[in-house]
C-alpha positions as CSV (number, residue, x, y, z in Angstrom):
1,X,55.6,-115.9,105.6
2,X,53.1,-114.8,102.9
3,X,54.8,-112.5,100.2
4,X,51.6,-111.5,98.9
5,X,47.9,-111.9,99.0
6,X,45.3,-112.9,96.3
7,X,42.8,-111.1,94.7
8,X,39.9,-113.6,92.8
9,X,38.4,-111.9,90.1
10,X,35.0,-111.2,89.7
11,X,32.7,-111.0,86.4
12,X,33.4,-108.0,84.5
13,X,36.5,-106.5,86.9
14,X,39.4,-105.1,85.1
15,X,43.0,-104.2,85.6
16,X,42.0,-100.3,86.1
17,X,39.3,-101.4,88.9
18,X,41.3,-103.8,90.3
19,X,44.1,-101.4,91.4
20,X,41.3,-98.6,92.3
21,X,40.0,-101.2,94.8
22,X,43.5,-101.5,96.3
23,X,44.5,-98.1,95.8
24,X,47.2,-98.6,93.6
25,X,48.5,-97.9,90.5
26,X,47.2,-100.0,87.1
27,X,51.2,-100.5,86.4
28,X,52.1,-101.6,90.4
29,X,49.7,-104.3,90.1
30,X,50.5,-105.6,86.8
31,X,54.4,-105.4,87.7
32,X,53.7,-107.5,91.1
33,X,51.5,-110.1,89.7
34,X,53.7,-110.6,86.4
35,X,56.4,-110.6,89.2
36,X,55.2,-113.7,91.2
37,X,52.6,-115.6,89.1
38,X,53.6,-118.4,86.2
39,X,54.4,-117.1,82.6
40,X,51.4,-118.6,81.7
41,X,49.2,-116.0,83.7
42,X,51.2,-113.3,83.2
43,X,48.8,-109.9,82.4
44,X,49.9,-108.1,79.2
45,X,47.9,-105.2,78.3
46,X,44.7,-106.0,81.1
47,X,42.8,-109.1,82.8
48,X,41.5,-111.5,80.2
49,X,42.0,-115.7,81.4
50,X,43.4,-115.0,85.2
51,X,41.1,-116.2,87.7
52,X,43.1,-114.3,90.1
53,X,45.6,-111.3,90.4
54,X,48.6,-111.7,92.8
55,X,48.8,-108.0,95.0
56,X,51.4,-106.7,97.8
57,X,51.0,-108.5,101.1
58,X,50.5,-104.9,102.8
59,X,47.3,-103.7,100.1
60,X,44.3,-104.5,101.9
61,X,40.9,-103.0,101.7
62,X,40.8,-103.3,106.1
63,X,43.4,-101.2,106.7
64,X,43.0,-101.7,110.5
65,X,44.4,-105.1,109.7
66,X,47.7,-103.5,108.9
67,X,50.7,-103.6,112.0
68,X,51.2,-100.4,113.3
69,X,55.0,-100.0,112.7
70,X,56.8,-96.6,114.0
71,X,58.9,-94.4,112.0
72,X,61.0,-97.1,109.5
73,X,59.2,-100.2,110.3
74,X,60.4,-100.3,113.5
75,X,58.2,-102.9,116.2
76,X,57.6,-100.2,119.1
77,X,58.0,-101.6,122.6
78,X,55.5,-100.1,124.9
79,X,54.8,-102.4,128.0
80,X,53.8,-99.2,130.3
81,X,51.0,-100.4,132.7
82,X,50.8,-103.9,131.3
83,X,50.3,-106.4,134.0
84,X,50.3,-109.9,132.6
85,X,50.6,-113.6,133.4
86,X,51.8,-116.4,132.0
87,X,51.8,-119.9,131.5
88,X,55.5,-121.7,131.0
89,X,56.3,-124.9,129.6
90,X,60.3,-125.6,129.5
91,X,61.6,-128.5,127.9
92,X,65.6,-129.5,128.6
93,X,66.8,-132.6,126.0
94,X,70.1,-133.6,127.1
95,X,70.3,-136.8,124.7
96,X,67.9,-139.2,125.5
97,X,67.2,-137.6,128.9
98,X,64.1,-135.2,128.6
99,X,62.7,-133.1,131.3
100,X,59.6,-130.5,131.6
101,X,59.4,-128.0,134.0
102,X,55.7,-126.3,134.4
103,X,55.0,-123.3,136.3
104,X,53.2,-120.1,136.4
105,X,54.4,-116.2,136.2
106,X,53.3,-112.9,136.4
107,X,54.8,-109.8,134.6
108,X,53.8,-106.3,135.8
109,X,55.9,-103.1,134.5
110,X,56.8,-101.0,137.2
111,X,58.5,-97.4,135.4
112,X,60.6,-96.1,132.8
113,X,63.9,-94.6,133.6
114,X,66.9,-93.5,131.4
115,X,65.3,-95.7,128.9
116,X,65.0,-98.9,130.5
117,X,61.4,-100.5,131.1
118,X,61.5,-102.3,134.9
119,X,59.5,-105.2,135.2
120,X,58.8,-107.5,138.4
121,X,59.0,-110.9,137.9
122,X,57.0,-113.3,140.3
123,X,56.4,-117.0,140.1
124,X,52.3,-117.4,141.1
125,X,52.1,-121.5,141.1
126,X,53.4,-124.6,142.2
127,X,56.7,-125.8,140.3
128,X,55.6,-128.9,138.3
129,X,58.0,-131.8,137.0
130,X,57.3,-134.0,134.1
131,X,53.5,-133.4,135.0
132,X,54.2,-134.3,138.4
133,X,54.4,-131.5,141.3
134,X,57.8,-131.3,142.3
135,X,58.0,-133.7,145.8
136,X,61.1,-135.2,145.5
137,X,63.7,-133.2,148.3
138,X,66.5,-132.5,146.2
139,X,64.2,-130.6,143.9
140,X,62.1,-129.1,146.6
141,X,65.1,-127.8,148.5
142,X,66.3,-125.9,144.7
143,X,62.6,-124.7,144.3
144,X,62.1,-122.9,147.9
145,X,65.9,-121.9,147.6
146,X,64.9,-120.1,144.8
147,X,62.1,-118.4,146.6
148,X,65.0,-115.9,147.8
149,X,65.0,-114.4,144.1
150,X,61.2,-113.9,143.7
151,X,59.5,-111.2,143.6
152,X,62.3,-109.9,141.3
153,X,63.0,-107.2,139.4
154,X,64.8,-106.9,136.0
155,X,65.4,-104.1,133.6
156,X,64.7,-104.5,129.5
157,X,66.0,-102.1,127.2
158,X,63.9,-100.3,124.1
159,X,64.5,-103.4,121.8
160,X,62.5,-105.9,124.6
161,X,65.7,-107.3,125.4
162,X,66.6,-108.8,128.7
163,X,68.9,-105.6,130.1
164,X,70.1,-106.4,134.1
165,X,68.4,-107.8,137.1
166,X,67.4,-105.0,140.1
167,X,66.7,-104.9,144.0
168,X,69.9,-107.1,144.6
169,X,70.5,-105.9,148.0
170,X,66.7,-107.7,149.0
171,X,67.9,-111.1,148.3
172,X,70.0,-110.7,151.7
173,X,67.0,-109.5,153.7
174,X,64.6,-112.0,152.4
175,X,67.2,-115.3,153.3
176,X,66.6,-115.0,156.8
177,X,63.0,-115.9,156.3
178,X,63.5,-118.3,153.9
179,X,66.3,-120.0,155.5
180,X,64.0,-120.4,158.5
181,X,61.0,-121.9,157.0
182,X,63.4,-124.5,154.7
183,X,65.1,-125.6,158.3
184,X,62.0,-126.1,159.9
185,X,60.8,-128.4,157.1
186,X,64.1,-130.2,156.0
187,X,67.2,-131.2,158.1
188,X,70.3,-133.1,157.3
189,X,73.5,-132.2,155.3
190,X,71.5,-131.6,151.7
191,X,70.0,-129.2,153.3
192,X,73.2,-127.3,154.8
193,X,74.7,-127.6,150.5
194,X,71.5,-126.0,149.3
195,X,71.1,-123.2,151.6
196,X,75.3,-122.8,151.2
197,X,74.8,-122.3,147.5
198,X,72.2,-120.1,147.4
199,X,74.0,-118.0,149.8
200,X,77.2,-117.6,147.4
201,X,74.7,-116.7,144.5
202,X,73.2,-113.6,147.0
203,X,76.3,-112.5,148.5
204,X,77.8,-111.9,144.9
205,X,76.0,-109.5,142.6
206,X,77.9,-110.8,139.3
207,X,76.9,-114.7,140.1
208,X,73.2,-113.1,140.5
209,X,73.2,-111.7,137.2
210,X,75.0,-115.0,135.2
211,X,72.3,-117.0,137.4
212,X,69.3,-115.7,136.4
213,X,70.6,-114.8,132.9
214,X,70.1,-118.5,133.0
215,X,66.0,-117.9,133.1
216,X,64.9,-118.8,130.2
217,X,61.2,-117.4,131.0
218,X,62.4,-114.3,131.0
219,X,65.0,-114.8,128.1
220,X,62.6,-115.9,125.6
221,X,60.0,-113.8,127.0
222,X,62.9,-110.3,126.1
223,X,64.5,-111.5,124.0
224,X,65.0,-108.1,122.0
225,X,62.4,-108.6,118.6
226,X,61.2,-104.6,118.7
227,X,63.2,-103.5,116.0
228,X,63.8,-102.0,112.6
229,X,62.8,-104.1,110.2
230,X,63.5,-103.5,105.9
231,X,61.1,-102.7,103.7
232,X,60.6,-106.3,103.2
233,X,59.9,-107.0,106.9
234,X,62.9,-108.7,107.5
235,X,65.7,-108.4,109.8
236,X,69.1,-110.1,110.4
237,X,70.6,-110.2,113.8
238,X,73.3,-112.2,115.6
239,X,72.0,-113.0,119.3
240,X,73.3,-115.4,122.1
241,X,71.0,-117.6,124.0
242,X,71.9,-119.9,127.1
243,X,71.8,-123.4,126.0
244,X,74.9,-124.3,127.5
245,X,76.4,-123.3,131.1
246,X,79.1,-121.2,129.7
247,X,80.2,-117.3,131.3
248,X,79.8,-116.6,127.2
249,X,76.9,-117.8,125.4
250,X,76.6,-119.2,122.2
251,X,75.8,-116.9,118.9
252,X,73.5,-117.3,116.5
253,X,72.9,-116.0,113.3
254,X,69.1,-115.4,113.3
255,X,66.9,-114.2,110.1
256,X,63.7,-112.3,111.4
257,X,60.6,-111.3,109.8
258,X,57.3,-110.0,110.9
259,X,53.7,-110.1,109.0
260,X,52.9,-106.7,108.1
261,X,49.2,-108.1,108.4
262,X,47.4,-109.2,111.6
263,X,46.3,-113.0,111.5
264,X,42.8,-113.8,111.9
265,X,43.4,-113.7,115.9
266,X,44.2,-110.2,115.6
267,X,47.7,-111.1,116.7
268,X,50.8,-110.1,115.2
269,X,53.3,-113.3,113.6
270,X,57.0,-112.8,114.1
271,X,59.0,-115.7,113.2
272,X,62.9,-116.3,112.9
273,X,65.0,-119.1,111.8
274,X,68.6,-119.0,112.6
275,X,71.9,-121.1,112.9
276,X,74.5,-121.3,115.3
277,X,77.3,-118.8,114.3
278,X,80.3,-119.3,116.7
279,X,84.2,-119.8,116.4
280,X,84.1,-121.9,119.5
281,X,83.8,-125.5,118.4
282,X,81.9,-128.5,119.7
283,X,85.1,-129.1,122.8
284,X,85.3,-125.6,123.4
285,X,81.5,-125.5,124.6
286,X,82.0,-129.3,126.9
287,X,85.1,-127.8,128.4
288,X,83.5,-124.4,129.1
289,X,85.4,-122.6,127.0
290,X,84.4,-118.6,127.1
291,X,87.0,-118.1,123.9
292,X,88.5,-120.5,121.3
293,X,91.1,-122.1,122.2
294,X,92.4,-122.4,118.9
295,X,93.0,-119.3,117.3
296,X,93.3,-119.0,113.8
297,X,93.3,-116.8,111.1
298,X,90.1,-117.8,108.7
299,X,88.1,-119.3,111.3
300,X,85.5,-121.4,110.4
301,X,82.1,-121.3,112.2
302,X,80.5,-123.7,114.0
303,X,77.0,-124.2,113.0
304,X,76.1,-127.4,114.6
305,X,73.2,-125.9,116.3
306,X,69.7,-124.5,114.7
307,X,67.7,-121.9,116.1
308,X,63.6,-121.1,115.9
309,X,61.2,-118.9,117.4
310,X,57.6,-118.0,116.8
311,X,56.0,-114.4,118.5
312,X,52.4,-113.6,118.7
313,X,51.9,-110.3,120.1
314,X,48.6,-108.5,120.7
315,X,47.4,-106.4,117.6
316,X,46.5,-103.1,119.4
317,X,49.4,-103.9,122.4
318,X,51.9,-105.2,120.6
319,X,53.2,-107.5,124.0
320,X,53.4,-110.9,124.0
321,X,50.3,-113.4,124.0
322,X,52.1,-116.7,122.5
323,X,56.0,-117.2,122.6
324,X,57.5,-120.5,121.0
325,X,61.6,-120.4,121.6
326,X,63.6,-123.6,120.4
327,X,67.6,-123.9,120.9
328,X,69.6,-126.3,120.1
329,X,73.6,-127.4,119.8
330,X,76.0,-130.5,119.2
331,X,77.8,-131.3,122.2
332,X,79.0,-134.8,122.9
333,X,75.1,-135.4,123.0
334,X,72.5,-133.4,121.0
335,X,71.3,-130.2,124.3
336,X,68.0,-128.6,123.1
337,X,66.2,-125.9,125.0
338,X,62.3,-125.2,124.3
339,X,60.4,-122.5,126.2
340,X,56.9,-122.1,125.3
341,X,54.9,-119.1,126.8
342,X,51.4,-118.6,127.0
343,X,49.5,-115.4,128.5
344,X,46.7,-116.8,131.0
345,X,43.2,-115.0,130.3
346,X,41.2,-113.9,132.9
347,X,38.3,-115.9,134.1
């Protein structure tokens, strides 16, 4: 992002109005610009060739364009009331085999207790497949399956971050219904394996959870960015994210930062770039390995996977309007995950 801003200078502005204009010191503005401009534009004593003055990112004359950080620059999460929906678009690359999944969801927050925000999580549209509405039966019978799950409800802790999933015991009252409606649709032994496997994910609260920690709506949509940031706006974190099908997900090493400035959509940037950061190598993750198997005493990471996301959360809200996730790691073929998130206005 931006480091700093410029300032063009006018006829007959100096160094001493400059800074008054910013509300900073003569000496904080010379030190910054001589800091980050060429040698050749460096200001000595006061402005005499420079055709513009390099100031801090975060000295604006519109201070309502400034982020409203809490105490230490930390991003405060404050979904109470909210009630949004959503647009999804997510992209699975398994090689050369690429498939899009489209679909619509809604978001509303539902209380606050022993600081946990709980959100219900419902699907509002048709389940599209590479632009086509899903019709074939093996995908139908996983999409109204699924219906058991929805509306569901999840916890999210104070960073934003995807926490635990709640109302587990409803799954079990809600199959009867849905097992009906799917048998008087469908018949045949697909059928019977569909409705058999969705039944071993509701009867057992642990497969529940590693299931839908699968969701990569709701993983990319908390995935934990309200935090302290340096005085720099920066922040380095190690986070997993479920590229692969593995009890332990992979780690990456991720490099935040967040625009102390609004954009010109009012909308605040957060962007990170990030590598994968594991001791499990490229077999351990095809075999499903939770652990490495080889242990040793200097291991060396595996960092044949990249990660990138882009947040753009509403200026005065701070919750999400524009999400871009991107995951990626080296198996024996190149896996990427992309979510992208979009909040549906109103009409």
């Amino acid at each position: 992002m931006q480091k700093f801003n410029k300032h063009i200078v006018r006829k007959n502005e100096t160094l001493k109005s400059i800074a008054a204009l910013y509300n900073l010191s003569e000496d904080t503005v010379k030190l910054f610009h001589n800091n980050n401009c060429p040698v050749k534009d460096m200001i000595l004593i006061d402005i005499t060739r420079q055709t513009e003055v390099f100031i801090p990112r975060t000295a604006v004359t519109d201070k309502s364009r400034m982020v409203k950080f809490g105490h230490g620059n930390r991003l405060v999460f404050q979904p109470e009331n909210s009630f949004c929906s959503y647009g999804v678009v997510i992209t699975i690359e398994n090689g050369s085999n690429k498939n899009e999944l489209k679909y619509n969801s809604s978001v509303r927050w539902l209380k606050k207790e022993n600081k946990l925000h709980f959100f219900e999580i419902d699907r509002i549209s048709n389940l599209y497949l590479n632009e086509e509405e899903v019709n074939e039966i093996a995908d139908l019978l996983a999409y109204k399956t699924s219906k058991v799950l929805y509306p569901l409800q999840i916890s999210v802790d104070e960073n934003g971050r995807f926490y635990d999933v709640g109302n587990l015991s409803v799954f079990k009252e809600r199959w009867t219904n849905v097992r009906e409606e799917i048998y008087q649709e469908f018949e045949g032994e697909t059928v019977d394996q569909y409705c058999q496997k969705i039944e071993e994910i509701i009867n057992e609260p642990h497969i529940i959870n590693l299931y839908l920690k699968n969701d990569y709506f709701i993983r990319t949509l908390f995935f934990g960015i309200y935090k302290t940031f340096n005085p720099n706006y920066q922040l380095e974190i190690t986070e997993t994210f479920p590229v692969v099908d593995n009890g332990v997900e992979p780690q990456y090493k991720i490099s935040l930062e967040a625009d102390p400035l609004k954009d010109d959509y009012d909308l605040i940037n957060i962007k990170g770039e990030g590598k994968l950061n594991d001791e499990r190598n490229r077999y351990d993750f095809i075999n499903e390995a939770p652990f490495p198997t080889t242990v040793e005493d200097h291991p060396v990471m595996n960092q044949q996977g990249d990660f990138r996301l882009m947040y753009y959360l509403n200026g005065e809200t701070a919750l999400a309007e524009s999400l871009y996730l991107e995951c990626d790691i080296q198996l024996e073929q190149h896996k990427k995950i992309t979510a992208a998130i979009s909040l549906l206005k109103e009409n």
